[in-house]
N, C-alpha and C positions, 0 to 999 in steps of 0.2 A: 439662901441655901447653906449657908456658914454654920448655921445654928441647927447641932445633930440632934433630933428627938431621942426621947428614951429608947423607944420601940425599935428605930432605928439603930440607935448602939447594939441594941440586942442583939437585931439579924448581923449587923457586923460582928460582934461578939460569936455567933453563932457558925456566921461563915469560916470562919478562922480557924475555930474547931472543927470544922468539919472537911475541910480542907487539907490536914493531918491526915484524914483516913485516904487519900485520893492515891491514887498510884500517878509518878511525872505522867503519864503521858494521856491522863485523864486531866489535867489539870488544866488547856491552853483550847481552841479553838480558831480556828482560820475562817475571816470575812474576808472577802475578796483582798485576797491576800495577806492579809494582815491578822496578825496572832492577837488572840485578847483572852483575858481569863476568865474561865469557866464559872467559875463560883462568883463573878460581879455579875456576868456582861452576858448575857442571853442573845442567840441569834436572832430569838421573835421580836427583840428588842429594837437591834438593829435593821432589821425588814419593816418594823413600823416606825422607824425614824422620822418620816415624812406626817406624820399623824402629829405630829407636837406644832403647836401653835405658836409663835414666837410676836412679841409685841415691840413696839416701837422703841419702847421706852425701858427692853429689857435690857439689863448692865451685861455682856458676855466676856466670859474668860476663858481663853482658851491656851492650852502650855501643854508641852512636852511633857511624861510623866517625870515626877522629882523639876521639874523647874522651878519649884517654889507657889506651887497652884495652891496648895491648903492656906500659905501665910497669906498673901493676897488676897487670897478670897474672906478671909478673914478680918481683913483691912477695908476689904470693897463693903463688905456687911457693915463695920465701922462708919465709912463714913456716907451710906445709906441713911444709915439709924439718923444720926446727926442731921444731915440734909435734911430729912422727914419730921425734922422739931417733932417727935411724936410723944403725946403726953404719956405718962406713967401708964394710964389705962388701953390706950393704943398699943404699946408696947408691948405688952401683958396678951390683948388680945391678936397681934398679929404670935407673937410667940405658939399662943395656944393652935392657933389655926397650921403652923407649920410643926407642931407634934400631934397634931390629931390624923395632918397629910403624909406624915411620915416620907418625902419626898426624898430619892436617891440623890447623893451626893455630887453626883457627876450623871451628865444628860444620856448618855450612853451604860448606864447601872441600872440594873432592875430588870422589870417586864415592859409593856406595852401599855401597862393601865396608869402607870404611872403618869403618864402625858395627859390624860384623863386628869389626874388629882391634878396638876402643875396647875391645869386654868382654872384654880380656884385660888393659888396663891394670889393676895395683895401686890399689886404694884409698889415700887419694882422689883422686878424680880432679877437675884442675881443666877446665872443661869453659866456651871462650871465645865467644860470638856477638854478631853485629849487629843481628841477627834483631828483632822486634816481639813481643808477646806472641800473636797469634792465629798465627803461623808458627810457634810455637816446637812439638817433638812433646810431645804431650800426656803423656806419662812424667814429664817434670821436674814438670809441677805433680800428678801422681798421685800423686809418689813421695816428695812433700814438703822435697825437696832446699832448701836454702836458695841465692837467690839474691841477687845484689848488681849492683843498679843503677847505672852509672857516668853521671855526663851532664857536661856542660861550656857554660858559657855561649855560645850561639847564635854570636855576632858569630867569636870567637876559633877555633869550632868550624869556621866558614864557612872564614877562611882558611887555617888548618892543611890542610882538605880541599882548596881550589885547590892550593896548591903540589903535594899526595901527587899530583895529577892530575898534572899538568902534570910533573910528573918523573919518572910511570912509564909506563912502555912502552904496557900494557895496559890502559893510561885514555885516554879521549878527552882532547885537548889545547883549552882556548880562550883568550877572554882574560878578565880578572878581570869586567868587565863583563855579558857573556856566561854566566861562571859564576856572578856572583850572582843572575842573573835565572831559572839553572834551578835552583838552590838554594832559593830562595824558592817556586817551585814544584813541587818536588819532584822535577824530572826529571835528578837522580844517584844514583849507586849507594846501593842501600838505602833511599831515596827519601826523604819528607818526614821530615827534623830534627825538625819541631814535631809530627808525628803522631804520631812512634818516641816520645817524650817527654809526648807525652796518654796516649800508650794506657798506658805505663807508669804513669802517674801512680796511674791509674785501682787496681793494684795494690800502690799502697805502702802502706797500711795490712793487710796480710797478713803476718802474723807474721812465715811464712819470706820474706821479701822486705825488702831495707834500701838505702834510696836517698845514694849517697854523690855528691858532686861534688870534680871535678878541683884546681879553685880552693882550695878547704877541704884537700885532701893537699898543695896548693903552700903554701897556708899554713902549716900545721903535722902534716908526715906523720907524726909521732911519733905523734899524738893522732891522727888519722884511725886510724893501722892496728892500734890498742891497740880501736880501734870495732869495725873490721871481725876480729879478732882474736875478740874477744867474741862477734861474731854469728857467726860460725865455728867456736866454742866450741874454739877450738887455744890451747893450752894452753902460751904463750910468757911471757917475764920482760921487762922493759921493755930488758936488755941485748941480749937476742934480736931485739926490733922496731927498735931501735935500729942492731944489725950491718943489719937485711933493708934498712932508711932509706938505710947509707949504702953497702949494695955497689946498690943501685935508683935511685942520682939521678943523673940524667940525663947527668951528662958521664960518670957512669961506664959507663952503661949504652952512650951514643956509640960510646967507645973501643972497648968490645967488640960492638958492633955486627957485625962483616965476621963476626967468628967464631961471633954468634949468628945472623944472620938473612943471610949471604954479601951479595952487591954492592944488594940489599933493603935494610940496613939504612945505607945512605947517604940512600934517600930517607923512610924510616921514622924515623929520630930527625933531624930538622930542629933548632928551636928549645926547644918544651917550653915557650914561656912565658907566661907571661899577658898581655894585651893589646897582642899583637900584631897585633888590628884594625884598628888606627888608622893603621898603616902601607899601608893600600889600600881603606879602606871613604871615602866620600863622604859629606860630613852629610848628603844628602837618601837613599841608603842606609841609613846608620845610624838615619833617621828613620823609615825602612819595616821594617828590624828591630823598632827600640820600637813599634810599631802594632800588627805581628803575636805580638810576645810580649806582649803588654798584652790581645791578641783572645786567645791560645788559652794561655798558663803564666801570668800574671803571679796568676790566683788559685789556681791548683794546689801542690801540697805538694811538688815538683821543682821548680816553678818558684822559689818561697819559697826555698828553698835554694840556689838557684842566687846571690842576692845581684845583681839583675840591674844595682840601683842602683850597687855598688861595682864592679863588672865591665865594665858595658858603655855605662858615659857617660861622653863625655869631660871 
């Protein structure tokens, strides 16, 4: 699902602008409890969740919003391709079949008929969500698919996600003040940070489940995706993870941006870097961050990996 169709950019394209014309408070919608945006994420949508068929052998990604879901997912498409030895003509035709399916981006985008097109994708399928573990349709954990946990340290996570606000149409706009106050209490899209990130926790010691962070691929993606490579059982050479390394980093990914994701991908790959909190968080902010990760990750097996000492103090 890495690879956007034409059709696709379009409606994205489309939503964008039409999303400008929305008044704030037409903009956001509540699923059991949880905020999501109107112009992706349909309620019919989510009522027929349970309608998606999940296969054994689908790759799952699931992250916070802004945790770095598009580069990875992008990486996972990589080194699919590769594992797949698929010749020129395969390629060509798996392409064609996922722009004629026009399939949403994220499992949770679109309508309900979408789940319908999904079971016609080629195996494997990579399969992207922001979802929580009790939302997700009960198929993926029935079907024993492996999934892969993305998270990104809290602070850096916070401001990635103001800017994506604030620069797309179809998000409420505020000011950084403002947005750290509903962050901290959960009232943005896909909702509490720290909850998506308990409840996850709660599952990483499950086999089919491997918790990676953002920070740890900034340091050394070579060795991250030789990780996730392994826990995907694809079947690539270190020259293979290496080409996926460097056609997936970030200025490359930039440049082709308009052609992968149309006038989206101006506000979708911003910076990509790490500790760019510090350029709008306030010590006594930063101080209600360390509180609340110290109250709910700082003993958890996510949070531990998170490194929150070398990430997120100044």
């Amino acid at each position: 699902m890495a690879m956007r169709s034409k059709h696709g950019i379009e409606i994205l394209d489309k939503l964008l602008a039409d999303g400008e014309k929305l008044a704030p408070e037409d903009k956001l919608f509540t699923y059991k409890g949880i905020l999501y945006p109107l112009a992706v994420c349909k309620l019919e949508n989510f009522q027929a969740l349970e309608t998606f068929g999940a296969r054994m052998d689908d790759v799952i990604l699931v992250g916070y919003p802004k945790t770095g879901t598009n580069w990875l997912e992008t990486m996972l498409s990589g080194l699919e391709i590769r594992a797949g030895k698929y010749t020129e003509e395969e390629k060509e035709r798996r392409k064609a079949i996922g722009e004629e399916l026009s399939v949403p981006s994220r499992l949770e985008f679109g309508n309900p008929d979408a789940f319908k097109r999904m079971t016609k994708l080629p195996s494997r399928r990579i399969i992207v969500t922001h979802l929580p573990p009790h939302l997700l349709p009960k198929s993926i954990f029935k079907s024993k698919a492996k999934i892969l946990v993305l998270i990104r340290n809290p602070k850096d996570t916070m401001v990635s996600y103001f800017h994506f606000n604030n620069n797309l149409s179809v998000l409420p706009n505020s000011t950084w003040d403002a947005y750290f106050t509903d962050f901290m209490n959960g009232k943005v899209c896909w909702g509490s940070y720290f909850d998506h990130v308990s409840e996850w926790d709660k599952y990483i010691d499950d086999e089919n489940v491997m918790g990676i962070c953002y920070e740890e691929l900034k340091e050394d993606p070579n060795l991250g995706l030789q990780k996730i490579a392994k826990f995907f059982s694809f079947s690539v050479n270190e020259e293979e993870i290496k080409s996926v390394v460097e056609n997936c980093s970030f200025k490359a990914m930039k440049q082709k941006s308009t052609e992968t994701h149309g006038t989206f991908g101006d506000v979708l790959f911003r910076k990509g870097s790490v500790g760019d909190w510090k350029s709008l968080f306030s010590e006594s902010q930063s101080q209600e961050v360390d509180r609340r990760f110290k109250e709910c990750l700082a003993e958890s097996k996510l949070g531990a990996k998170m490194k929150y000492e070398v990430y997120c103090k100044s």
